[in-house]
OpenMM code with the backbone's topology and positions (N, CA, C; nanometers):
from openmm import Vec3, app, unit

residues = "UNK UNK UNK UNK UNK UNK UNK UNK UNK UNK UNK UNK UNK UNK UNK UNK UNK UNK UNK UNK UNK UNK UNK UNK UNK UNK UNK UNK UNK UNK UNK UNK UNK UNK UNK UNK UNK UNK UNK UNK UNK UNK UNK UNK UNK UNK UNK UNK UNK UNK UNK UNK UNK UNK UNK UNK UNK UNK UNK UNK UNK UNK UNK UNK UNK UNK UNK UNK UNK UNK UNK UNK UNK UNK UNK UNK UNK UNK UNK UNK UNK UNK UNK UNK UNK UNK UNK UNK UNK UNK UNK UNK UNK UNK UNK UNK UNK UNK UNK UNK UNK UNK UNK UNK UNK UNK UNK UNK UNK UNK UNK UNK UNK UNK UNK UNK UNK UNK".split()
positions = [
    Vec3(8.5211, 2.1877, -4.0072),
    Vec3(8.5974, 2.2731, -3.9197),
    Vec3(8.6869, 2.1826, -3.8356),
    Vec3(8.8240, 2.2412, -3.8255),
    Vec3(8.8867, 2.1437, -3.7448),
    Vec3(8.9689, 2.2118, -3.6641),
    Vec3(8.9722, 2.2223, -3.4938),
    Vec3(9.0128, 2.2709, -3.4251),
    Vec3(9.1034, 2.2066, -3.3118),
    Vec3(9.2092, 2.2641, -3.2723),
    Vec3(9.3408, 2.1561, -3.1821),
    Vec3(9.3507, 2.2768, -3.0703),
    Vec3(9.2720, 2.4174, -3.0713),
    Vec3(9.3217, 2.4911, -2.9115),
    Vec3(9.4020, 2.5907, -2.9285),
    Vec3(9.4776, 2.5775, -3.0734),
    Vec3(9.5345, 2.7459, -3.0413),
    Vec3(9.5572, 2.7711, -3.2182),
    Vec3(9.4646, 2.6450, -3.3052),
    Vec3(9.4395, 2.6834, -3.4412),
    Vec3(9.2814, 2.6315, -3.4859),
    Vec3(9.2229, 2.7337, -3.5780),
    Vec3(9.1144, 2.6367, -3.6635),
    Vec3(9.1306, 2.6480, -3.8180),
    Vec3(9.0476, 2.5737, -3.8852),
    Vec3(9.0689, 2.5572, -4.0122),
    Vec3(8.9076, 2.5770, -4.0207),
    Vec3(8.8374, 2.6468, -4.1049),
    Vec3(8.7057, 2.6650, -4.1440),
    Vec3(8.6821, 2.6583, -4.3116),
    Vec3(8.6060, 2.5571, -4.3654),
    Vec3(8.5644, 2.5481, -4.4713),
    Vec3(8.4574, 2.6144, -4.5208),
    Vec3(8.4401, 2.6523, -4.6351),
    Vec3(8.2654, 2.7535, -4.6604),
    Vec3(8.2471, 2.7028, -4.8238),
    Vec3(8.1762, 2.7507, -4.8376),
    Vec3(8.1247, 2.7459, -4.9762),
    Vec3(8.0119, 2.8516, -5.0081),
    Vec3(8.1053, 3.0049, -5.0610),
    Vec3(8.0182, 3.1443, -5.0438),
    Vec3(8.0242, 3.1204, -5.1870),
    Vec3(7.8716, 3.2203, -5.2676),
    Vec3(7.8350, 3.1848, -5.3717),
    Vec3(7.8999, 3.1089, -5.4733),
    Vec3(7.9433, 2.9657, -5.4017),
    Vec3(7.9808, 2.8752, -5.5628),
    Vec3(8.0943, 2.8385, -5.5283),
    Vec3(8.1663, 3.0088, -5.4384),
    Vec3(8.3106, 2.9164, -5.4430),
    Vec3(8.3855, 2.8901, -5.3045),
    Vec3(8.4661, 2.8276, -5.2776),
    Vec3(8.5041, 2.7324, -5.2181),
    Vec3(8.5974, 2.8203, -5.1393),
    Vec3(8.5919, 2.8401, -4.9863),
    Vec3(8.7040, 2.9253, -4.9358),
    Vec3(8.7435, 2.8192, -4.7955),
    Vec3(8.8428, 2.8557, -4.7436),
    Vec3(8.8945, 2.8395, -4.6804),
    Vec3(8.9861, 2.9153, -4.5340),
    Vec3(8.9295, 2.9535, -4.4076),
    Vec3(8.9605, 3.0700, -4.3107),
    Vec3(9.0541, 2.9627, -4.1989),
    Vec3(9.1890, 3.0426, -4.1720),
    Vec3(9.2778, 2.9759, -4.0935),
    Vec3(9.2496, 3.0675, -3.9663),
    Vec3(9.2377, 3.0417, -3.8614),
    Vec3(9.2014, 3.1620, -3.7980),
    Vec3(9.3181, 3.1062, -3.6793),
    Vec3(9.3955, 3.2140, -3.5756),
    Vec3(9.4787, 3.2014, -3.5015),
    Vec3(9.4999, 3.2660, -3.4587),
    Vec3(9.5381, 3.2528, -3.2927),
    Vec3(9.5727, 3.3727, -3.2409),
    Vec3(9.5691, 3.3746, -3.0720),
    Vec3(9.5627, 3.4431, -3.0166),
    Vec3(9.5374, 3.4497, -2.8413),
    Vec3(9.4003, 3.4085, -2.8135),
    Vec3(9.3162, 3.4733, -2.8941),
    Vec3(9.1448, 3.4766, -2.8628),
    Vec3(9.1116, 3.3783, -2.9774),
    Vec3(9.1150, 3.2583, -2.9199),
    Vec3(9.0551, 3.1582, -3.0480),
    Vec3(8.9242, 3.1840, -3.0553),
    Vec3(8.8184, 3.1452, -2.8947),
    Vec3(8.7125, 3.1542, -2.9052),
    Vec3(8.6127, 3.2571, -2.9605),
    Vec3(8.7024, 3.3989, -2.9656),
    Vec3(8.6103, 3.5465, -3.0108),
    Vec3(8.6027, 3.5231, -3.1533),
    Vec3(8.7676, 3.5154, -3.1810),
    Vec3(8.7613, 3.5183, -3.3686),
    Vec3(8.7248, 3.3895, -3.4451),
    Vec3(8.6931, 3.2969, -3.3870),
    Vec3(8.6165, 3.1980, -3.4256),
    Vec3(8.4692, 3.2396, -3.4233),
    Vec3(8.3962, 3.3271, -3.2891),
    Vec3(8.2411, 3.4105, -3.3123),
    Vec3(8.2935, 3.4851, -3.4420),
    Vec3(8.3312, 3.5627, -3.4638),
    Vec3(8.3780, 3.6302, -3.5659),
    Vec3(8.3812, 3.5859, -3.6719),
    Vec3(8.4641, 3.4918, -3.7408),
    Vec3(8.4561, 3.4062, -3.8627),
    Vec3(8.3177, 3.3522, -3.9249),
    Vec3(8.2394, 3.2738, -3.7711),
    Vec3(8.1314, 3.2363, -3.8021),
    Vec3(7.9890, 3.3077, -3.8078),
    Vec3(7.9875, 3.4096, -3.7386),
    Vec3(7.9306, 3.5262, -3.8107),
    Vec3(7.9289, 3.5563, -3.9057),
    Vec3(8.0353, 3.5918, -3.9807),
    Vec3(8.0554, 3.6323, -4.0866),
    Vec3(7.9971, 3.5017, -4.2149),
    Vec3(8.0493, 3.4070, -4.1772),
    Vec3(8.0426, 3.3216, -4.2868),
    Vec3(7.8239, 3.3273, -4.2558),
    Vec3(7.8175, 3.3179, -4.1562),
    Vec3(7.6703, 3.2789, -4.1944),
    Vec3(7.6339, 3.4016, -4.2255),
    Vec3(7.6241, 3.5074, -4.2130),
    Vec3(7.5662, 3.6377, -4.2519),
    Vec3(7.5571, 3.6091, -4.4075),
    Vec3(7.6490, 3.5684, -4.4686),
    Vec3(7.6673, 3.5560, -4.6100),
    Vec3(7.5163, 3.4555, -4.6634),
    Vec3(7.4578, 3.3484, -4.5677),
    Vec3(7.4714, 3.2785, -4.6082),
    Vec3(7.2467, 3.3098, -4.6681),
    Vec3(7.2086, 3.1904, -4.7257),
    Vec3(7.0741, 3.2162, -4.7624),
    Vec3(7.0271, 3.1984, -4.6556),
    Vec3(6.8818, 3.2458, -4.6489),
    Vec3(6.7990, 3.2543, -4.5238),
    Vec3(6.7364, 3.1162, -4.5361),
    Vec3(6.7239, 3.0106, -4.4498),
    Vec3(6.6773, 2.8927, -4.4718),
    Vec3(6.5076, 2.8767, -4.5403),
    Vec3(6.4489, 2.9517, -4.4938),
    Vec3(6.2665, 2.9587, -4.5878),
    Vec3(6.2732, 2.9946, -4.7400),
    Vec3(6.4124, 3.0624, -4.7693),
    Vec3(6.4538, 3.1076, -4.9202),
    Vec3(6.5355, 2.9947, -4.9594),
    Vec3(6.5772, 2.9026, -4.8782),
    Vec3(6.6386, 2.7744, -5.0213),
    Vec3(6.5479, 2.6375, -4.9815),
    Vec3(6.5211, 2.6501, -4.9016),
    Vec3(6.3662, 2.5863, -4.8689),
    Vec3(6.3368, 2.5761, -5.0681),
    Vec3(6.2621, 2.7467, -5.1064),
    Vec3(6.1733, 2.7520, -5.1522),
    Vec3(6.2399, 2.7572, -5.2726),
    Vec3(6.3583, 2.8002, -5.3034),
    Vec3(6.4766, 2.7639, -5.4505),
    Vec3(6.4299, 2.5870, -5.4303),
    Vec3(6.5419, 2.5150, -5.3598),
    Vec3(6.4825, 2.4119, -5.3917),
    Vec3(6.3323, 2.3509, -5.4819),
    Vec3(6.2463, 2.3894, -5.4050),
    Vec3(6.0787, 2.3632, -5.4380),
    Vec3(6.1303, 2.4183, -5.5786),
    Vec3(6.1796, 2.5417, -5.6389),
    Vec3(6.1101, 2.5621, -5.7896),
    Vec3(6.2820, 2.4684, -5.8664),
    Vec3(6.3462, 2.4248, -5.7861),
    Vec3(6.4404, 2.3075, -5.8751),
    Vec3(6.5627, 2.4218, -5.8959),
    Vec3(6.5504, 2.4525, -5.7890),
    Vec3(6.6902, 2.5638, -5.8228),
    Vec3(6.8383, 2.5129, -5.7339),
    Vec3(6.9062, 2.4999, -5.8248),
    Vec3(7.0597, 2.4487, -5.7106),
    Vec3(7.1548, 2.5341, -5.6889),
    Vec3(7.2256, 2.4980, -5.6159),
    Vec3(7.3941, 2.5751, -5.5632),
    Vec3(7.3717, 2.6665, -5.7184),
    Vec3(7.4500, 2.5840, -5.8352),
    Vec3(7.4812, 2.6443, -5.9398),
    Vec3(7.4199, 2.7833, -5.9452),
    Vec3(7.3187, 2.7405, -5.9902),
    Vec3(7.1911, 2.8272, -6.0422),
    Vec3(7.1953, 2.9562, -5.9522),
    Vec3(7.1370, 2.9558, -5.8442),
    Vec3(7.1649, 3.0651, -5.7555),
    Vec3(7.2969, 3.1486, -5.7498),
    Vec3(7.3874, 3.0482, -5.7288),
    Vec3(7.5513, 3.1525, -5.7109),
    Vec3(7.5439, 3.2128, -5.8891),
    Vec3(7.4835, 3.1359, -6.0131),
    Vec3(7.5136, 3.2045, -6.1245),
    Vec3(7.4090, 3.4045, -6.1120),
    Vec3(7.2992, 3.3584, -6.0576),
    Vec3(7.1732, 3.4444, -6.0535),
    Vec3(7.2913, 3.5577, -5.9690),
    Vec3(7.3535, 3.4846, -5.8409),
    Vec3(7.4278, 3.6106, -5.7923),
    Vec3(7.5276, 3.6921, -5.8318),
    Vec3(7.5986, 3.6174, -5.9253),
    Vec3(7.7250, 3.6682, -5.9726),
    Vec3(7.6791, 3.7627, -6.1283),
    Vec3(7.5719, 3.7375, -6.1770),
    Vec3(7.4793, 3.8309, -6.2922),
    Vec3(7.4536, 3.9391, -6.2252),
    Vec3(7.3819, 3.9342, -6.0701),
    Vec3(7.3180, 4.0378, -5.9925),
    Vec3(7.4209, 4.1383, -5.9749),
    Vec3(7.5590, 4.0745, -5.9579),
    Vec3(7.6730, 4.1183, -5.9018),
    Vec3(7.7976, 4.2212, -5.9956),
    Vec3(7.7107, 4.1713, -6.1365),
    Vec3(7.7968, 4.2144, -6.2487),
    Vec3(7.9036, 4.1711, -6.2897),
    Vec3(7.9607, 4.0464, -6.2410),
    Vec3(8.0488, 3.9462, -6.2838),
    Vec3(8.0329, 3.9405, -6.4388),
    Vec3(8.1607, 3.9542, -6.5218),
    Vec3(8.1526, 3.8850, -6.6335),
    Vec3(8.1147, 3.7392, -6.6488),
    Vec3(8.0819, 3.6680, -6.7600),
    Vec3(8.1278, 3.5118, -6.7762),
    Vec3(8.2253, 3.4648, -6.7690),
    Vec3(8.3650, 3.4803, -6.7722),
    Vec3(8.4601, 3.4751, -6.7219),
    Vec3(8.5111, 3.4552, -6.5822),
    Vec3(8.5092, 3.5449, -6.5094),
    Vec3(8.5111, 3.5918, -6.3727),
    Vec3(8.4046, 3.4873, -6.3308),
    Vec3(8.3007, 3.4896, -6.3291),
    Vec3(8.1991, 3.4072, -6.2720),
    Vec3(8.2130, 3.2636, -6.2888),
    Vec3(8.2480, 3.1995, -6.4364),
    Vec3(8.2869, 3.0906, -6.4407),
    Vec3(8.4137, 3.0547, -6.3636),
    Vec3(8.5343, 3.1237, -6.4002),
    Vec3(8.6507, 3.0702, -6.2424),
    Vec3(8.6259, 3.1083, -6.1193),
    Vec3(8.5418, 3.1295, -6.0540),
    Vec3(8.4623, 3.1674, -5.9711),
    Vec3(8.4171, 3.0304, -5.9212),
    Vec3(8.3200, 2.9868, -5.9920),
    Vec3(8.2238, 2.8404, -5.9862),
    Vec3(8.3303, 2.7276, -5.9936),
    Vec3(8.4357, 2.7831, -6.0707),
    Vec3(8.5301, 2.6393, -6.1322),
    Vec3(8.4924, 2.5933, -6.2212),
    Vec3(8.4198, 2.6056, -6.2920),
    Vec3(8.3590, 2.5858, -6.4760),
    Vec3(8.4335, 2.6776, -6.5436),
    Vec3(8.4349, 2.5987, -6.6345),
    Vec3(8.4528, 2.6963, -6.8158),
    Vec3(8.3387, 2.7828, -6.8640),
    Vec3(8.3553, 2.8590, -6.9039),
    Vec3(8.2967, 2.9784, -6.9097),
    Vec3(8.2033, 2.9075, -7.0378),
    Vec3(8.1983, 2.8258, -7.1198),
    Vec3(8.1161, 2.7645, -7.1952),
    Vec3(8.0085, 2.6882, -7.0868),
    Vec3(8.0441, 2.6270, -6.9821),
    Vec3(7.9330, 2.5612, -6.8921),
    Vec3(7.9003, 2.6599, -6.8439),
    Vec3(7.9082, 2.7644, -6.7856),
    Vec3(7.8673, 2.8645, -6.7336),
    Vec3(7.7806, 2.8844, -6.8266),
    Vec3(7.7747, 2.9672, -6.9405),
    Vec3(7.7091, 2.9979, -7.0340),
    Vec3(7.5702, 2.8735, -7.0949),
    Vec3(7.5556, 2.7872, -7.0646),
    Vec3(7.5477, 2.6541, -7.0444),
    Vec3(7.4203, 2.6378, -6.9275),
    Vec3(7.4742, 2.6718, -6.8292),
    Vec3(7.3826, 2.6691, -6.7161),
    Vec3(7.2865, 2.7778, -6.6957),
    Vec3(7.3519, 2.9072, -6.7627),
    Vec3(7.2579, 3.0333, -6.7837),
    Vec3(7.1392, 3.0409, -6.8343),
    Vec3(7.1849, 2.9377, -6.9997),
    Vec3(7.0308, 2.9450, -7.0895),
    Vec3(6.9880, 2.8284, -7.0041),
    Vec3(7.0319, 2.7158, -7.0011),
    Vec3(6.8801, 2.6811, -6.8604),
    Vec3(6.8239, 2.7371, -6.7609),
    Vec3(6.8351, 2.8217, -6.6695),
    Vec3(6.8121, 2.9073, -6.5782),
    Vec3(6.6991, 3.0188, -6.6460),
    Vec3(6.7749, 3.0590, -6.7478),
    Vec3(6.6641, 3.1432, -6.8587),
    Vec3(6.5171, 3.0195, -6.9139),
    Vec3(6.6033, 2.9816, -6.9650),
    Vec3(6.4433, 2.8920, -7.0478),
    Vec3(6.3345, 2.8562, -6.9677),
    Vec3(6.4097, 2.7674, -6.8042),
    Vec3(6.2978, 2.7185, -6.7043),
    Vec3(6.2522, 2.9034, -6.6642),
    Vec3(6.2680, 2.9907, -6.6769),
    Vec3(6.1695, 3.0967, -6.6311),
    Vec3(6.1319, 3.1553, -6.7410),
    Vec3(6.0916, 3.1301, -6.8800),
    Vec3(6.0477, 3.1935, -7.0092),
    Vec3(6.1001, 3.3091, -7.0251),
    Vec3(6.2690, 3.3368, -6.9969),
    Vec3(6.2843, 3.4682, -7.0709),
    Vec3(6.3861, 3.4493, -7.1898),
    Vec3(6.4386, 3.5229, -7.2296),
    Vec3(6.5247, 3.5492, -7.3380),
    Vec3(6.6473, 3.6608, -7.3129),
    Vec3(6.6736, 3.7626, -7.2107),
    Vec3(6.7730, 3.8507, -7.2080),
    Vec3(6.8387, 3.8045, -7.0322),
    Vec3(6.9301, 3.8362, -7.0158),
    Vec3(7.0205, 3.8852, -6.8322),
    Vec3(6.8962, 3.9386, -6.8178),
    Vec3(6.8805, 4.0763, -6.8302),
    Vec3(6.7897, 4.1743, -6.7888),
    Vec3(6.6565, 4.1439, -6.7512),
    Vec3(6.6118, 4.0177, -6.7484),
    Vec3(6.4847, 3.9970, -6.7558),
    Vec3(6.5270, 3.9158, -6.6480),
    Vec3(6.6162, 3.7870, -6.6689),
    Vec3(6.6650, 3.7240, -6.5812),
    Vec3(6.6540, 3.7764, -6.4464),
    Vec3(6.7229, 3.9009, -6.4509),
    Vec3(6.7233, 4.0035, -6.3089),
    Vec3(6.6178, 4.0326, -6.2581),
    Vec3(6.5444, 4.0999, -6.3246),
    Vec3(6.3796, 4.1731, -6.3190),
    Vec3(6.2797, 3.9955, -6.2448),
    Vec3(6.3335, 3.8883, -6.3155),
    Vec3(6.2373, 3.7857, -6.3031),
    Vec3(6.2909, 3.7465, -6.1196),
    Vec3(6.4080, 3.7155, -6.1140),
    Vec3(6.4738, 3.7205, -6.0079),
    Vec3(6.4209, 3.7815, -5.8852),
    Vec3(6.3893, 3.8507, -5.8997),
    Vec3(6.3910, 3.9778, -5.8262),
    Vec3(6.2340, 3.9591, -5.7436),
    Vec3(6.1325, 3.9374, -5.8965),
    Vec3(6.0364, 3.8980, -5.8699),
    Vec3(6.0005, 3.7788, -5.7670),
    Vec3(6.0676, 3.6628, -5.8081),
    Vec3(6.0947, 3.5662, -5.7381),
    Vec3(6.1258, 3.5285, -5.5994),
    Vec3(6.1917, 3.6571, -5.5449),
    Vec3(6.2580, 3.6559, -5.4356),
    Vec3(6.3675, 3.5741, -5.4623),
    Vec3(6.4630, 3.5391, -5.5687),
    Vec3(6.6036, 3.4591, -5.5350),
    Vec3(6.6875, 3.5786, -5.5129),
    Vec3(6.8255, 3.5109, -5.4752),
    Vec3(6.9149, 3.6233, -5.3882),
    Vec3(6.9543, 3.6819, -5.5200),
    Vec3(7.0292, 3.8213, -5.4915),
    Vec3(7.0887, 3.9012, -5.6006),
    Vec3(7.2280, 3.9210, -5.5159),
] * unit.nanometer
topology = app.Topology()
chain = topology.addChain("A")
for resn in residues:
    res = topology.addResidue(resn, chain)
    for name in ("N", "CA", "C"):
        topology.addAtom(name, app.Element.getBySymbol(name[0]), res)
């Protein structure tokens, strides 16, 4: 974040991808509460990537689990992440194999089970 008094620049990184909030105006200090609200509302609850971590789960993995949850094509989801939709596809069947399934649908159902985000 980089702030001079009557501009900020805010960096994020919401599921996977990479944004960027210029915020400006009379009320720096409100819409700066504002921005950063927002961006953390988005964000995982710290005891839930705590516990992704523990089962070896990364950025990737999760923003892919969300953007499946989300109904993203492979497409969409891969320029999304900034991968080719072949690494995408790529990172999926690992995500599948380390939890013994074989379909999305199970993926979800297993997910779910899990407590990772949707």
């Amino acid at each position: 974040m980089a702030i001079d008094g009557r501009e900020a620049v805010l960096w994020t990184c919401n599921d996977g991808a990479p944004r960027v909030y210029t915020i400006t105006g009379g009320d720096l200090p409100e819409a700066m509460e504002k921005a950063l609200t927002r961006v953390w509302s988005s964000g995982l609850p710290l005891r839930d990537h705590i516990d992704l971590r523990r089962r070896d789960f990364d950025n990737i993995a999760i923003a892919i689990i969300r953007a499946l949850s989300a109904g993203s094509t492979d497409e969409v989801a891969a320029r999304q992440l900034s991968v080719s939709p072949r690494t995408y596809r790529r990172h999926l069947a690992s995500i599948m194999e380390r939890l013994g399934i074989t379909t999305r649908f199970q993926l979800g159902a297993r997910a779910a089970e899990l407590g990772l985000p949707g």
